[in-house]
C-alpha positions in Angstrom: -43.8 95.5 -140.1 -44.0 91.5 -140.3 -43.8 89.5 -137.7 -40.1 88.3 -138.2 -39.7 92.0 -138.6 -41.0 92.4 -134.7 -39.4 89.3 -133.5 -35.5 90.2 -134.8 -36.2 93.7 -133.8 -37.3 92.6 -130.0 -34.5 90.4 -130.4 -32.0 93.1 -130.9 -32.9 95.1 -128.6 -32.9 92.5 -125.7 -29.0 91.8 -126.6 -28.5 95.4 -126.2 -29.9 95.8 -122.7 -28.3 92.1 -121.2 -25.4 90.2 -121.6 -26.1 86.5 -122.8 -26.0 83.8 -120.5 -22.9 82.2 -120.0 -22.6 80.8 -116.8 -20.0 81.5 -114.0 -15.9 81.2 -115.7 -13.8 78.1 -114.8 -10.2 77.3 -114.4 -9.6 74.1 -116.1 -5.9 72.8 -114.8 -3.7 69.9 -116.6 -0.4 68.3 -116.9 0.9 67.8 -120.6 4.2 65.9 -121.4 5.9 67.4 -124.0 8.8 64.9 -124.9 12.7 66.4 -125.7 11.4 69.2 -123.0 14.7 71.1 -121.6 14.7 70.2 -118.1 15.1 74.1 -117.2 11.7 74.5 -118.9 10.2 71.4 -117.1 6.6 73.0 -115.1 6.8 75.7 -117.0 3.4 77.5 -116.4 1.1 78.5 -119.7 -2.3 79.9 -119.8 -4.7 79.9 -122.3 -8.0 82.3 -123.3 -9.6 82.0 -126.4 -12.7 83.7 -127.9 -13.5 87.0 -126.2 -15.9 88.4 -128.7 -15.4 91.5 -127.0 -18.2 94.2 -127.1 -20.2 94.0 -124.0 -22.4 91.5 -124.9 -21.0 88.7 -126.2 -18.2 89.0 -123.4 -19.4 91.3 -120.3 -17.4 94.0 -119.0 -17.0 92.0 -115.7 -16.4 88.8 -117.2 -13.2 89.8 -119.1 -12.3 91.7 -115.7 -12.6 88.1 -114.2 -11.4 86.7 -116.4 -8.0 89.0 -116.6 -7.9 88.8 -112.5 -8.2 85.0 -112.7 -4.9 84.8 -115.4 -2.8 87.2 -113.4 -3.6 85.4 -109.9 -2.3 81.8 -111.9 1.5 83.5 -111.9 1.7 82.5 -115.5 4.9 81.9 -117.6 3.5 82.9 -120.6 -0.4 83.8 -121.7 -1.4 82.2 -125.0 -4.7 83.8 -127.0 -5.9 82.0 -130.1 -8.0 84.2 -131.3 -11.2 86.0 -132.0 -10.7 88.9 -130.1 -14.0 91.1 -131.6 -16.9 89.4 -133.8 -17.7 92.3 -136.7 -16.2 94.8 -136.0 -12.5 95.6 -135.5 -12.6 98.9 -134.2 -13.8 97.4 -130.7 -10.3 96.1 -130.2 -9.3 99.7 -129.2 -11.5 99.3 -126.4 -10.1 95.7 -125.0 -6.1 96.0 -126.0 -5.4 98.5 -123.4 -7.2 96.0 -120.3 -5.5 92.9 -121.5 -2.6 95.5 -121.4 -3.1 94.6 -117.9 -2.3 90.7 -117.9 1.1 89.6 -116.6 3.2 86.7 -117.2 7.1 86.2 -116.9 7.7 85.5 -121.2 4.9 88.1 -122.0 1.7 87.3 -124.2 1.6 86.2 -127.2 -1.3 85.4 -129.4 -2.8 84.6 -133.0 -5.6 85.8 -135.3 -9.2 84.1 -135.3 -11.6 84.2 -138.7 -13.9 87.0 -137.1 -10.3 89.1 -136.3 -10.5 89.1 -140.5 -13.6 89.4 -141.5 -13.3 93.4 -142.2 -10.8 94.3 -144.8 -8.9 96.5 -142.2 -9.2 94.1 -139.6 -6.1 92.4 -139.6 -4.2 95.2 -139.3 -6.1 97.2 -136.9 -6.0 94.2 -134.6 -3.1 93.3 -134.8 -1.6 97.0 -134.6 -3.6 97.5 -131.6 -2.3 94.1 -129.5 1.3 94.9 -130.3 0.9 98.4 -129.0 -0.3 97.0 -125.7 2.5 94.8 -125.7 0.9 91.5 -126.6 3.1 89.9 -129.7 0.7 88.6 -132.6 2.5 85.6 -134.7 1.7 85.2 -138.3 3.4 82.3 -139.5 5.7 83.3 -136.9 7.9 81.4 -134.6 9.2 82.8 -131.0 11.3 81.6 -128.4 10.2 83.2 -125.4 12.2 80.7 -123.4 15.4 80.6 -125.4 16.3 77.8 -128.4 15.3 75.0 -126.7 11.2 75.5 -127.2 9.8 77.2 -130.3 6.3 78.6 -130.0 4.9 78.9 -133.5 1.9 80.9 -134.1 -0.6 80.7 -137.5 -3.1 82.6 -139.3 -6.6 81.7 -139.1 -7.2 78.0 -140.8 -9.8 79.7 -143.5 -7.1 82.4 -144.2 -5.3 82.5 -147.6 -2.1 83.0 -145.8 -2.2 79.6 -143.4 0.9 77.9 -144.5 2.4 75.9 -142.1 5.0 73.8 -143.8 6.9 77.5 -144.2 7.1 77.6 -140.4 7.4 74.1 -139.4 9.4 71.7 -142.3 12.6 73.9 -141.0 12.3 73.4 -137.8 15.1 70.6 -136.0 13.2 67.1 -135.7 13.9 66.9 -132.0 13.0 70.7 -131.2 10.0 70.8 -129.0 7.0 73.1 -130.4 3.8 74.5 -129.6 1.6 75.5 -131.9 -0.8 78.5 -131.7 -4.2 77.8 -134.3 -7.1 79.4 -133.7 -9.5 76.3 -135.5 -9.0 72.8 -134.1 -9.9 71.8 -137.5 -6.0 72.6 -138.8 -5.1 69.7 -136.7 -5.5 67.6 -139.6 -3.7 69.2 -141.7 -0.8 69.4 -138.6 -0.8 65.9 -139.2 2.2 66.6 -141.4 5.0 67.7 -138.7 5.7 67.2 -135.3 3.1 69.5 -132.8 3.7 68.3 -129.5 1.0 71.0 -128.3 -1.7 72.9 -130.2 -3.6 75.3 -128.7 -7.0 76.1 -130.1 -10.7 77.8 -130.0 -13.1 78.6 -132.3 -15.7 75.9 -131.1 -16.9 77.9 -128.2 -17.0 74.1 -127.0 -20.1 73.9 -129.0 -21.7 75.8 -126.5 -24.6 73.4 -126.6 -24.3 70.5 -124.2 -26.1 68.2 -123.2 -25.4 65.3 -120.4 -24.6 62.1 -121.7 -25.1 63.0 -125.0 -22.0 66.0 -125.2 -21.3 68.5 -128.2 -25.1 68.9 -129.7 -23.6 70.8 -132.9 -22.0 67.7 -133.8 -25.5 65.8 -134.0 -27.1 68.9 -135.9 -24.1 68.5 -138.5 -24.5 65.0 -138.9 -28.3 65.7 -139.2 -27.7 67.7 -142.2 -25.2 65.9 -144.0 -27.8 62.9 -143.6 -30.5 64.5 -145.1 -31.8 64.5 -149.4 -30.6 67.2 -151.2 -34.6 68.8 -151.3 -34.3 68.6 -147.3 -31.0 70.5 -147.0 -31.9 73.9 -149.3 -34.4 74.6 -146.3 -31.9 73.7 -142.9 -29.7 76.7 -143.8 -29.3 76.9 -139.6 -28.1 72.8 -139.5 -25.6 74.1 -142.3 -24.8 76.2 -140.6 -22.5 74.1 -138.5 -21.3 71.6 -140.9 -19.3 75.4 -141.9 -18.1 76.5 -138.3 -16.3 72.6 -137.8 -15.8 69.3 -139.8 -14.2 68.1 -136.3 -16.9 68.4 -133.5 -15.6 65.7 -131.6 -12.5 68.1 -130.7 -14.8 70.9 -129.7 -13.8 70.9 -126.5 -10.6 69.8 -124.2 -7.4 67.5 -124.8 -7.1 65.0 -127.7 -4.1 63.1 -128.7 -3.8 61.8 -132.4 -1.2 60.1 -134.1 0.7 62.3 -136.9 2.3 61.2 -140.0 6.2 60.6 -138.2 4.7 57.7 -136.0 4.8 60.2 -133.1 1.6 61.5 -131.2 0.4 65.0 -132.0 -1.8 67.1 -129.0 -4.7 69.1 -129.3 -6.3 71.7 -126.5 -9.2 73.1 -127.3 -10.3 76.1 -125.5 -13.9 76.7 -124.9 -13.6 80.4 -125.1 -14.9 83.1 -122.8 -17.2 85.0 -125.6 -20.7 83.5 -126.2 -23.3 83.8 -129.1 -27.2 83.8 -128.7 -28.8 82.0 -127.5 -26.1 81.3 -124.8 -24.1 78.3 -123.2 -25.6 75.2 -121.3 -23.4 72.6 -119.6 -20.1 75.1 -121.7 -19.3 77.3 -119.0 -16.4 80.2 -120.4 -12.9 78.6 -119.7 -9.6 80.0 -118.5 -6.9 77.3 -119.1 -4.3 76.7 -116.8 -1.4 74.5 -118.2 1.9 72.6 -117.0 4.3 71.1 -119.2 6.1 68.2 -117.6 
């Protein structure tokens, strides 16, 4: 056996016996205006996970127990989850629907697919069959209105999924209708450009999970690093392409962005950073729980 051989192996079998490290969870809390917002809905209460990875490792046992004990004790109006609920393999869903079975919230929870919640032909549908049955409403170019007519929520496929199509759900909706937008990668933001989203809720990022002090998201450098490099250089820094594929826009990896859309209104961006982590685990990206009030 060759030494890469030994050193995967050792690998594996160290993610099997401990969790990554992750750091301790956080509540992030903020204030968003969302203009035309019925006064009846006015600090309305949403919160936000992203990203659980679920299978023991990736997201511990405890940490989604947390993490489900820290959403409940909020008193939420409504739980949003923008995606990636497993990594691989779908069948793992069976074993996390029925605890986030256990979150509460006056309008329910309601949540879209991730690209890892597709990645196995059955997955879609095993997911998504799963959630409902624990009561959690998936939205595929869907549109709800937990709230009544006043407030649509709007939920899309995965960005990379053949199926994203958002000009079916949002060209009919009314001009002056408030919406928020559930999509799983930040990077559909631009492409959101098109229509009025007063609030998108995303993940994907992890908040690049790499951070450094001063100098923030680190994937963003190693994607820039690669894109800057000859063509002869680039064959060989298949782990620097690595994230030039999960995100063209690192600089919304993490938290609230405000852009201009193509109405001459402002569109708004939160990104989650997720409570699921990948080797070799988070530094200055703690896992978030998102706590939000719409004024």
């Amino acid at each position: 056996m060759g030494l890469m051989s030994l050193l995967s192996r050792s690998l594996a079998q160290n993610l099997k016996s401990r969790p990554i490290h992750t750091g301790p969870l956080t509540l992030e809390r903020l204030q968003i205006s969302i203009p035309d917002l019925p006064l009846r809905l006015r600090g309305l209460r949403l919160v936000q996970l992203s990203d659980l990875h679920f299978d023991g490792i990736r997201l511990s046992e405890a940490m989604l127990a947390q993490a489900i004990a820290t959403t409940n004790a909020q008193s939420p109006d409504l739980i949003c989850i923008t995606g990636d609920f497993v990594t691989s393999q779908p069948e793992l869903i069976h074993r996390l629907a029925p605890q986030l079975q256990q979150l509460r919230s006056t309008y329910g929870t309601y949540a879209v697919l991730g690209n890892h919640d597709l990645l196995a032909k059955r997955s879609r549908s095993v997911i998504t069959q799963a959630l409902e049955n624990s009561g959690i409403t998936v939205l595929w170019n869907g549109i709800a209105y937990p709230w009544g007519e006043g407030f649509a929520l709007v939920g899309l496929p995965d960005f990379w999924a053949r199926d994203f199509d958002p000009a079916t759900v949002l060209a009919p909706l009314p001009a002056n209708l408030p919406r928020l937008v559930l999509s799983h990668n930040p990077d559909s933001a631009e492409v959101l450009k098109a229509w009025r989203v007063d609030l998108q809720l995303s993940g994907h990022s992890h908040g690049g999970q790499l951070n450094l002090p001063w100098l923030g998201v680190m994937p963003k450098y190693f994607s820039a690093l690669y894109l800057h490099m000859p063509p002869q250089l680039q064959r060989h820094a298949g782990l620097l392409q690595s994230f030039t594929r999960v995100m063209n826009h690192w600089e919304w990896a993490r938290g609230f962005h405000q852009h201009p859309n193509h109405l001459g209104g402002q569109n708004q961006l939160y990104v989650n950073r997720g409570l699921g982590s990948y080797w070799p685990g988070r530094s200055f990206c703690p896992p978030e729980i998102t706590v939000m009030q719409l004024m």
